[in-house]
RODREN-46048 format. One record per residue (C-alpha): residue number from 1; residue in three letters; chain; x, z, y. Coordinates in Angstrom, 2 decimals, m for minus. Last residue first. Layout:
BEGIN
- n,res,chain,u,w,v
- NUM,ALA,A,X,Z,Y
...
END
This chain:
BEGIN
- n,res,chain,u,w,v
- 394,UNK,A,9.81,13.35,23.17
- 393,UNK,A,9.31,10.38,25.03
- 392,UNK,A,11.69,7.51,24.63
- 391,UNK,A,13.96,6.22,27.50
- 390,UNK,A,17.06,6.04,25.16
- 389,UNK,A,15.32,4.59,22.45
- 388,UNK,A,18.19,2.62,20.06
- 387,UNK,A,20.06,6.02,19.43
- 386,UNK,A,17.29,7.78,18.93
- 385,UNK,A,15.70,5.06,16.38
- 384,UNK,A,19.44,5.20,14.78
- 383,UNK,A,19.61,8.79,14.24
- 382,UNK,A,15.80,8.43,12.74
- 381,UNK,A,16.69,5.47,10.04
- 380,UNK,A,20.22,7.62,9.36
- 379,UNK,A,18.22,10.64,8.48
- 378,UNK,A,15.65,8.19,6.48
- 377,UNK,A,18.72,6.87,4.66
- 376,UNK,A,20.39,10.57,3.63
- 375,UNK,A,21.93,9.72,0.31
- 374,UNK,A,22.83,12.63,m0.77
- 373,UNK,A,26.74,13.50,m1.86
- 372,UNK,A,28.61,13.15,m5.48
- 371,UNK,A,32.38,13.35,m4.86
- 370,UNK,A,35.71,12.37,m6.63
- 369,UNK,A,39.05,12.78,m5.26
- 368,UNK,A,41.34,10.48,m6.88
- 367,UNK,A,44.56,11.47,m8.46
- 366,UNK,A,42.79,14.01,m10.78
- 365,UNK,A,44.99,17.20,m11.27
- 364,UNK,A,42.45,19.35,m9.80
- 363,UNK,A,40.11,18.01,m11.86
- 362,UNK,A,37.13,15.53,m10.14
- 361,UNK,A,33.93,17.19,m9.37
- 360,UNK,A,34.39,17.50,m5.45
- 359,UNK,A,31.67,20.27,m4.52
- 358,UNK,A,28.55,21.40,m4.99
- 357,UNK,A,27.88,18.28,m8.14
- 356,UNK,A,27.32,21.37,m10.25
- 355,UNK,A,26.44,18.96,m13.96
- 354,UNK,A,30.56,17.74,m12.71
- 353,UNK,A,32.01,21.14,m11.96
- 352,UNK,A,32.43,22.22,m15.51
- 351,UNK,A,33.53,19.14,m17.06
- 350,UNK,A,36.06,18.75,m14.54
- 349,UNK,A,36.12,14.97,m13.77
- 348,UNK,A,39.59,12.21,m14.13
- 347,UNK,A,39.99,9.43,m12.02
- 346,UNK,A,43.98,8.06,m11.52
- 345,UNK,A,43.58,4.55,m11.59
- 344,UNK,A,43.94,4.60,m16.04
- 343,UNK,A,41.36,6.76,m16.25
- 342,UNK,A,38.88,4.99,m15.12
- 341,UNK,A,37.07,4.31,m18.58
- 340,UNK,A,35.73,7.90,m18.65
- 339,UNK,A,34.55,7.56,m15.24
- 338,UNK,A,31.56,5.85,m16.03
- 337,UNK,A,30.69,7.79,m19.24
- 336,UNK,A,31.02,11.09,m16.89
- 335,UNK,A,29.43,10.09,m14.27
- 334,UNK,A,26.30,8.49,m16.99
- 333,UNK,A,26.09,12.07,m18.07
- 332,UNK,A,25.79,13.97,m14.82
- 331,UNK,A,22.92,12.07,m13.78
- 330,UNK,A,21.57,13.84,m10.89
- 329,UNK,A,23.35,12.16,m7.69
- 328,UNK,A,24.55,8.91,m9.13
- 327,UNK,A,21.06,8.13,m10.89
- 326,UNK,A,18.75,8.90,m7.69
- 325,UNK,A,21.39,7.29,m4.94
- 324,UNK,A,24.89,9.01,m4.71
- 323,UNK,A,28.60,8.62,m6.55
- 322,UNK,A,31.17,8.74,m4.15
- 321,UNK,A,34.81,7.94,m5.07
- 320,UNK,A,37.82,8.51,m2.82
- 319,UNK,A,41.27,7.82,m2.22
- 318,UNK,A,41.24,4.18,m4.07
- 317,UNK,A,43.83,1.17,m4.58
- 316,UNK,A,44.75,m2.11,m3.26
- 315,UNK,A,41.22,m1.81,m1.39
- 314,UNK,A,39.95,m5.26,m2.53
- 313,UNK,A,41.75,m4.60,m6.51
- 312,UNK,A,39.65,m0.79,m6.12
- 311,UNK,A,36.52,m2.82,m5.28
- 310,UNK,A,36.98,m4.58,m8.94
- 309,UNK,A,37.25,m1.42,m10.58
- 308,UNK,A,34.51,0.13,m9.11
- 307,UNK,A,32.23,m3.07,m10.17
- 306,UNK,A,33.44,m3.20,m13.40
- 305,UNK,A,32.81,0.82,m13.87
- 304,UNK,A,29.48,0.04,m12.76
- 303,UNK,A,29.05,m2.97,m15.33
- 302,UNK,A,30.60,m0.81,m18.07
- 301,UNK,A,27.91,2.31,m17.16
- 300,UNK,A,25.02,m0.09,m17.19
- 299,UNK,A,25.76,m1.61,m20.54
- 298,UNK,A,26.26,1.92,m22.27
- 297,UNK,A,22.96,2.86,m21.26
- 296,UNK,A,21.10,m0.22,m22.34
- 295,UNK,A,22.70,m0.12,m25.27
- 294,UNK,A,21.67,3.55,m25.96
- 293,UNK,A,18.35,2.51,m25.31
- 292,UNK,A,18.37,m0.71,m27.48
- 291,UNK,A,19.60,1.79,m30.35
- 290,UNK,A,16.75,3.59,m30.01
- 289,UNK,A,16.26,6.96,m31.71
- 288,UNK,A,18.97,9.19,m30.06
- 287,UNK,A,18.59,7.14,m26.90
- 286,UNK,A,14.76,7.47,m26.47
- 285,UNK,A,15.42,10.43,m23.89
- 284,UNK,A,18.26,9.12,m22.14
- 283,UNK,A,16.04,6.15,m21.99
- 282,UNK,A,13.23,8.53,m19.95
- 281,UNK,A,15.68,9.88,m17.62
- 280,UNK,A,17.31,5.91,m16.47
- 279,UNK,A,14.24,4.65,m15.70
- 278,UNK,A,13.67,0.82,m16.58
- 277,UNK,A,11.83,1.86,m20.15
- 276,UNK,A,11.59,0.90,m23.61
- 275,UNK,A,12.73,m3.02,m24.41
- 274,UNK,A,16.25,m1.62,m23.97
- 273,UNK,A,17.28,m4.94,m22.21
- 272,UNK,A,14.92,m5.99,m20.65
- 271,UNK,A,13.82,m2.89,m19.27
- 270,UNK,A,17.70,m1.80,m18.13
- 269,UNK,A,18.20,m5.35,m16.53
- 268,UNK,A,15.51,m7.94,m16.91
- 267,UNK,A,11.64,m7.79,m16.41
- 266,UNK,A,10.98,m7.30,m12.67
- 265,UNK,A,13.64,m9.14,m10.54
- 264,UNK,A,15.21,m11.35,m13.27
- 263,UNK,A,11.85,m12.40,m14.87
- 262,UNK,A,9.45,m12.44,m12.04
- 261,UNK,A,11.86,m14.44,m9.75
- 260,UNK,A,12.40,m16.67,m12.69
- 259,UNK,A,8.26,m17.43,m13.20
- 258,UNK,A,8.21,m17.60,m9.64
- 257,UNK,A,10.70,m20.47,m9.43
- 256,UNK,A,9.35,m22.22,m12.47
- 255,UNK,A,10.41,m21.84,m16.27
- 254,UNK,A,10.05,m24.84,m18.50
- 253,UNK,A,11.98,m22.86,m20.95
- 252,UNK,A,14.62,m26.00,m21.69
- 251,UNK,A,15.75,m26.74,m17.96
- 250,UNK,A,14.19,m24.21,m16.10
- 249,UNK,A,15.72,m21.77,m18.51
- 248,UNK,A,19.04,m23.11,m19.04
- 247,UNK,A,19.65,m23.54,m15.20
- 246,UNK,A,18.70,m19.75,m14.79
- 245,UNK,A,21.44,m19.13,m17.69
- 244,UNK,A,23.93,m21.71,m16.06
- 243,UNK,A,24.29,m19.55,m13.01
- 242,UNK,A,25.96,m16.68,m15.14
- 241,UNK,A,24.12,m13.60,m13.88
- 240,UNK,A,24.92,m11.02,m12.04
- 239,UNK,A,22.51,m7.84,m11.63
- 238,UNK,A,19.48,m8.06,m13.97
- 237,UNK,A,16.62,m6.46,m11.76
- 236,UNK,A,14.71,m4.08,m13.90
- 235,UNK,A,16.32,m0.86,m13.71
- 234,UNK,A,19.40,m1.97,m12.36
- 233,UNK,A,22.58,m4.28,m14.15
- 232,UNK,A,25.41,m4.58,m11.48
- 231,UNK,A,25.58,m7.47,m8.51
- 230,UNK,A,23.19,m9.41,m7.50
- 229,UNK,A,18.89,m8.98,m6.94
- 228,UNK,A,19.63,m7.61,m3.78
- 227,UNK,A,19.73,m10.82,m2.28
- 226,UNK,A,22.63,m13.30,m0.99
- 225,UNK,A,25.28,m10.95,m2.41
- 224,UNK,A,25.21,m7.26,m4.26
- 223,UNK,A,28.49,m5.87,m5.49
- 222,UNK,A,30.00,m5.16,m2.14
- 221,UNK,A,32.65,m5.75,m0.07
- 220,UNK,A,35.31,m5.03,3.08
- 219,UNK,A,32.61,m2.31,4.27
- 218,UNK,A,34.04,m0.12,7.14
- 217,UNK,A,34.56,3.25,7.81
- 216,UNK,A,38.26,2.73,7.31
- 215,UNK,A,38.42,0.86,4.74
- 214,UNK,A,34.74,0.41,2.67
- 213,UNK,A,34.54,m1.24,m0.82
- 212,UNK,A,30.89,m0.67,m1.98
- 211,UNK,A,29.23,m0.37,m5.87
- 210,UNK,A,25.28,m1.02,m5.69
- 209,UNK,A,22.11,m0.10,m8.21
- 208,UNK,A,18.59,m0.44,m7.13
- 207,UNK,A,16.60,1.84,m9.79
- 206,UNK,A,19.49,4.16,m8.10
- 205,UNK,A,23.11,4.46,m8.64
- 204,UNK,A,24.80,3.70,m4.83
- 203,UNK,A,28.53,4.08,m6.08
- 202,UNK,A,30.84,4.26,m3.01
- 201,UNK,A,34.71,3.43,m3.16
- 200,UNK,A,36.56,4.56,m0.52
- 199,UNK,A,40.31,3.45,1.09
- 198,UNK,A,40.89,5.30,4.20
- 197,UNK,A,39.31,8.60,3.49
- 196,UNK,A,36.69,10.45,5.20
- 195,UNK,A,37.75,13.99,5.11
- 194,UNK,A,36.63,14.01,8.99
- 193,UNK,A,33.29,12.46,9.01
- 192,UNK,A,32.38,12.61,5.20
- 191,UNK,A,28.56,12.69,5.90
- 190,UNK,A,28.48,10.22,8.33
- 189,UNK,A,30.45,7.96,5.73
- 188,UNK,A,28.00,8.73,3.03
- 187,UNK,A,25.42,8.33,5.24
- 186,UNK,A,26.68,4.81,6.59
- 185,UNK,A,26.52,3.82,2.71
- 184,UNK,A,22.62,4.84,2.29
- 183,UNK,A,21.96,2.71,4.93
- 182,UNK,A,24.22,m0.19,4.12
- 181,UNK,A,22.24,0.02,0.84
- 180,UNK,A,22.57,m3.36,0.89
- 179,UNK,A,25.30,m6.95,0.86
- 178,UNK,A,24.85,m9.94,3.07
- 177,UNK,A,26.93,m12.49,0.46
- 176,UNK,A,25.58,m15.85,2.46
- 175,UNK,A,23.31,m18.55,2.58
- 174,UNK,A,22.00,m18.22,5.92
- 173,UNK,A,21.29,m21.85,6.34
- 172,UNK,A,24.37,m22.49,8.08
- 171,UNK,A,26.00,m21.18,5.15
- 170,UNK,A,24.62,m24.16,3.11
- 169,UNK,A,27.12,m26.76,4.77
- 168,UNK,A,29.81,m25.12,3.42
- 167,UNK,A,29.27,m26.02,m0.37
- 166,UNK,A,28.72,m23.19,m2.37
- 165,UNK,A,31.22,m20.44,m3.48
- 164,UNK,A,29.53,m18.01,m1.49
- 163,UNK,A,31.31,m16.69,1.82
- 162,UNK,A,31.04,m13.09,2.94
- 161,UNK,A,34.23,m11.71,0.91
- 160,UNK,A,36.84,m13.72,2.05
- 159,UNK,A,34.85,m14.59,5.46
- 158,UNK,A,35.56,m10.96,5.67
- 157,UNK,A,32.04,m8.76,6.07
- 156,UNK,A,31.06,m8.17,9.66
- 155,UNK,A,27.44,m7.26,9.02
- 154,UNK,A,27.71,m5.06,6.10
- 153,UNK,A,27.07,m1.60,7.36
- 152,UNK,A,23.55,m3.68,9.13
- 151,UNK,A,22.23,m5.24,5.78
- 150,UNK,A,20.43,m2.21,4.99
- 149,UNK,A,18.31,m2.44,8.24
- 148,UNK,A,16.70,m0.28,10.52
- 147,UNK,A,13.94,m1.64,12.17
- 146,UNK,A,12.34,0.53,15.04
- 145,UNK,A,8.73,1.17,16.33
- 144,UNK,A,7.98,2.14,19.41
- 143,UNK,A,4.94,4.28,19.88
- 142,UNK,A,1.74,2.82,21.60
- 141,UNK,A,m1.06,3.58,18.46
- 140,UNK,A,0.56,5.23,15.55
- 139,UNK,A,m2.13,4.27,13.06
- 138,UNK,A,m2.23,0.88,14.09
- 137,UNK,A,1.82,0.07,14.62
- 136,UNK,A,1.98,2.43,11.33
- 135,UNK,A,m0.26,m0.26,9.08
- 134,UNK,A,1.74,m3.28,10.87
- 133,UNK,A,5.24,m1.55,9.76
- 132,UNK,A,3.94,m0.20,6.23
- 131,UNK,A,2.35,m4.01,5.57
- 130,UNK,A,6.10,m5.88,6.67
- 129,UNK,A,8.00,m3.36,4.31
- 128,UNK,A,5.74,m4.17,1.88
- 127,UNK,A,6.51,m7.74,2.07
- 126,UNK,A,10.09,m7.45,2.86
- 125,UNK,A,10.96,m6.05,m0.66
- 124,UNK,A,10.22,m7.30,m3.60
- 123,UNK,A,10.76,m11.04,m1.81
- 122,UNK,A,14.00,m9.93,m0.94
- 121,UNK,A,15.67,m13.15,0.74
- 120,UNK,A,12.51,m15.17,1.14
- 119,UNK,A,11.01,m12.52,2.89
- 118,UNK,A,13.06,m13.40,5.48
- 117,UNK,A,10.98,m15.32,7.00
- 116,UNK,A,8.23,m12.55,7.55
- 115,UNK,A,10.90,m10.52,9.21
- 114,UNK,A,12.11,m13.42,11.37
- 113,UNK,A,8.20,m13.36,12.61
- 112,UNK,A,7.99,m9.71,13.09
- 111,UNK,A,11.18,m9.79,15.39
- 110,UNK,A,9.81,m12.06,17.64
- 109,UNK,A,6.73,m9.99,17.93
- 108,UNK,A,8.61,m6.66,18.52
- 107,UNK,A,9.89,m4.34,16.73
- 106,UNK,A,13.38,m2.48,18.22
- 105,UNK,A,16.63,m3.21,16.50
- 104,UNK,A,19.24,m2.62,13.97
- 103,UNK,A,22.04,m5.42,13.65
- 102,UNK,A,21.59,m7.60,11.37
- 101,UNK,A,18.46,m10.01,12.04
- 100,UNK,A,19.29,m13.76,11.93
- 99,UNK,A,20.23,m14.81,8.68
- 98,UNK,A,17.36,m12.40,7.09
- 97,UNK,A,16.39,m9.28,8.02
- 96,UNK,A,16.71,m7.54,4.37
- 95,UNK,A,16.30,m4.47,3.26
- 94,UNK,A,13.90,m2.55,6.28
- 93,UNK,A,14.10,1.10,6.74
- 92,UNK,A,12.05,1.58,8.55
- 91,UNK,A,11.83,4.13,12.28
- 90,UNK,A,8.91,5.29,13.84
- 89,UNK,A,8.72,6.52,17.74
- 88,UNK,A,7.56,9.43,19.65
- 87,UNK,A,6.12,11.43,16.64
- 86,UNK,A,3.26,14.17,17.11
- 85,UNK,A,5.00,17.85,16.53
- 84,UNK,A,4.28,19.35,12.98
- 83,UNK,A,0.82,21.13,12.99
- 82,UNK,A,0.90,21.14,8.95
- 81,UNK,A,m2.46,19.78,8.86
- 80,UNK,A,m1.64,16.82,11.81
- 79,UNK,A,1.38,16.19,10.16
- 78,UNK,A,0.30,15.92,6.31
- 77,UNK,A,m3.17,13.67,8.08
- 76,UNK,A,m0.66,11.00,9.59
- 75,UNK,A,1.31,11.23,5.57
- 74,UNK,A,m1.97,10.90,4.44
- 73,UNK,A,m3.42,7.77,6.89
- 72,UNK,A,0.17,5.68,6.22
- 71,UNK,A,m0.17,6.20,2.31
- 70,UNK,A,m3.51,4.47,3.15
- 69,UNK,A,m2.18,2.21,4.60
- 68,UNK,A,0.30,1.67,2.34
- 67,UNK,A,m2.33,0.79,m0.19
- 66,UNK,A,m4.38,2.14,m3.18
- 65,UNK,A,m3.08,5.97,m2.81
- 64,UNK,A,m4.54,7.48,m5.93
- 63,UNK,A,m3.97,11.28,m5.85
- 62,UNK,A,m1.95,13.40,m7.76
- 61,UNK,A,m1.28,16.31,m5.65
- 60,UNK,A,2.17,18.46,m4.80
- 59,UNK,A,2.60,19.86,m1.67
- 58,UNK,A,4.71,22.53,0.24
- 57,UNK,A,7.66,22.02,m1.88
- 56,UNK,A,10.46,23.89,m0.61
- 55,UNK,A,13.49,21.77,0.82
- 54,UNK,A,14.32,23.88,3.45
- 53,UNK,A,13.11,21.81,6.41
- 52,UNK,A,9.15,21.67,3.95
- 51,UNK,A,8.95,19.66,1.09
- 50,UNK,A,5.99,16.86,0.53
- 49,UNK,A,4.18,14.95,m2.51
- 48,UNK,A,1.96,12.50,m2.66
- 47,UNK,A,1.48,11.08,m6.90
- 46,UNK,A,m0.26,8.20,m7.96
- 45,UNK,A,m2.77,8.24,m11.21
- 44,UNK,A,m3.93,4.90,m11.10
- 43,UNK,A,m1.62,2.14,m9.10
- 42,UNK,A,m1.36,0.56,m6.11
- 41,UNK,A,0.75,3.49,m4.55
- 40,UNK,A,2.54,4.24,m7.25
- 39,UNK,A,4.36,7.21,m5.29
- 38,UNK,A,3.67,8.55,m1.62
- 37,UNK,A,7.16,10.44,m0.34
- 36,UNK,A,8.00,13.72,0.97
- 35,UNK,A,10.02,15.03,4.51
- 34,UNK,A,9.16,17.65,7.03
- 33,UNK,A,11.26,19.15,9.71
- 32,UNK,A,14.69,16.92,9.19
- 31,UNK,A,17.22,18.41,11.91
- 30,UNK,A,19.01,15.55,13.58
- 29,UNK,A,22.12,15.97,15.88
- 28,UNK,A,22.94,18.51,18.81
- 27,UNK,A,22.26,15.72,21.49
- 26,UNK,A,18.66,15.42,20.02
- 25,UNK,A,16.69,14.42,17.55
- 24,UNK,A,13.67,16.16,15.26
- 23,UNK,A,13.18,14.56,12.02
- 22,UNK,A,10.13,14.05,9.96
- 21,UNK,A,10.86,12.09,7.36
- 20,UNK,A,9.01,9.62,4.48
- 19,UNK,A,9.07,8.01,1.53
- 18,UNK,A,6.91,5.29,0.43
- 17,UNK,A,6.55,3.75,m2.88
- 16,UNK,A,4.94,0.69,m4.61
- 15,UNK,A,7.95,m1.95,m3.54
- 14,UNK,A,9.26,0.02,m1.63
- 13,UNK,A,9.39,1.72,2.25
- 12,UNK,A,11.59,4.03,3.84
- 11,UNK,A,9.47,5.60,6.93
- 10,UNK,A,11.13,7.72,9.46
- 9,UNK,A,9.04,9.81,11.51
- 8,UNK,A,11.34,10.30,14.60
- 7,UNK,A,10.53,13.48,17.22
- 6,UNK,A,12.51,13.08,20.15
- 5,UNK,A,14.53,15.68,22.34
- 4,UNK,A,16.13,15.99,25.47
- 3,UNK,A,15.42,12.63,26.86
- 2,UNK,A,17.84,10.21,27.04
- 1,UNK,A,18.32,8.88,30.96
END
């Protein structure tokens, strides 16, 4: 039998972040209690910050946080000095499981292993995502611990739209389009519930970047493929590529696997190719003096608006766009750029509403209904611990 109530701390892990939720569960939803994340950890001069239920800041301290454990040890130490209830279980958020993980799951040592093999697939990714799992399994002594996975909304992709244009053989291997932000995407369509349209088109505009086709509540494609490397330009990740590029550069450049993991994973897409910055704010900033900036601006809208596009063709048309992620929900400006070139499929935003972002920003006239929600991953990481735990303490 369910218990009444459990208290999830969900844990959303990067590559030198780590956000965090308190939520408390139960058969009248989820109600977030505390949330915050640990930033640069790694790094001089990091940042922990948290926000109470209401969203008021209750902490703000630049502190350096060397390793996830020790991101692990604060956020234990936030709960124990804000006398927030004890967690029964912690859920990740985990990219990528590999060929053989995609449906969300408990941890256990089976699982652990296919993790560590699929680190192959997001190498960025998995690895921290592996330390913040073993580091809470020690600091959360005897509480179950969940993987929640990115690649999960995507599962049952069309062979149309799952296959790779490689020979067949290679699919056996896992070699596949598995598609993320599945998380953030089940959110959107949590959050809709009954205006959720049959044809949507969601926009996941982060320092990861993602454009989704979903019918019905379900993904039909995505942008992103094999790893989340694909798909539109990010911050430093170069989005598609043509194949005969990498080919060039081991060829002529001499260039090794790492050395081409390093460049299109950490030193390509909006870094590479404003030669200022990979966040979004601080090339809005440089734009009226760099001309690389406002490139790299312009280049990111066009390949989003590509990508929308292109998911409208697999829908045969769109009811709704969502913009959401870090850059979709606060970046008024690149909306506006995006969807000045969509025109033509019936998208048009109210000036007025879209900096508001309260409520649908398109004009009343617009054809499409246009939206800018949260994405609420570490909700959806603790709905689906409950959900998994049945027999879990509260």
């Amino acid at each position: 039998m369910k218990s009444a109530q459990l208290h999830v701390l969900a844990l959303n892990s990067g590559s030198s972040s780590l956000k965090f939720g308190l939520y408390r569960l139960g058969a009248s939803g989820a109600q977030m209690l505390l949330s915050g994340a640990a930033g640069s950890i790694g790094s001089h001069g990091g940042r922990f910050e948290a926000a109470d239920s209401r969203g008021k800041p209750v902490l703000s301290e630049r502190v350096d946080i060397p390793t996830q454990a020790d991101a692990i040890i604060r956020i234990g130490k936030l709960l124990f000095d804000r006398k927030m209830p004890a967690p029964g279980a912690v859920g990740h958020r985990i990219v990528h499981g590999g060929p053989n993980l995609l449906r969300h799951c408990v941890i256990d040592n089976a699982v652990l292993g296919e993790l560590a093999a699929a680190a192959a697939f997001a190498p960025l990714h998995i690895p921290p995502a592996l330390a913040v799992i073993r580091y809470a399994m020690e600091h959360f002594p005897g509480l179950a611990q969940v993987a929640c996975f990115d690649t999960t909304f995507h599962a049952a992709l069309p062979p149309v739209a799952r296959m790779l244009p490689l020979p067949k053989e290679l699919q056996s291997e896992g070699i596949r389009r598995y598609g993320f932000h599945g998380l953030s995407c089940e959110s959107i369509v949590r959050q809709l519930a009954g205006d959720l349209p049959d044809r949507l088109v969601i926009a996941h505009l982060g320092n990861g970047a993602s454009v989704t086709a979903v019918k019905a509540g379900r993904s039909i494609d995505t942008s992103m493929g094999l790893t989340p490397t694909g798909g539109v330009i990010m911050g430093t990740r170069t989005g598609d590529l043509d194949p005969g590029a990498l080919v060039y550069l081991l060829r002529q450049k001499k260039l090794d696997a790492a050395m081409l993991e390093e460049l299109v994973d950490r030193h390509s897409g909006l870094l590479g190719i404003s030669g200022v910055d990979a966040d979004m704010r601080r090339l809005h900033a440089a734009a009226p003096a760099s001309a690389d900036a406002r490139l790299a601006i312009q280049m990111f809208c066009y390949s989003v608006r590509k990508q929308i596009a292109a998911m409208a063709a697999v829908l045969e048309g769109v009811d709704m766009l969502v913009f959401t992620g870090g850059i979709g929900e606060n970046d008024a400006e690149v909306r506006a750029t995006i969807c000045s070139g969509l025109a033509w499929m019936g998208v048009s935003l109210e000036d007025m509403r879209n900096p508001d972002k309260t409520n649908a920003i398109n004009r009343l006239a617009s054809h499409r209904a246009v939206r800018v929600l949260p994405a609420q991953e570490d909700e959806e990481i603790a709905r689906h611990t409950w959900t998994l735990l049945p027999h879990a303490a509260a």
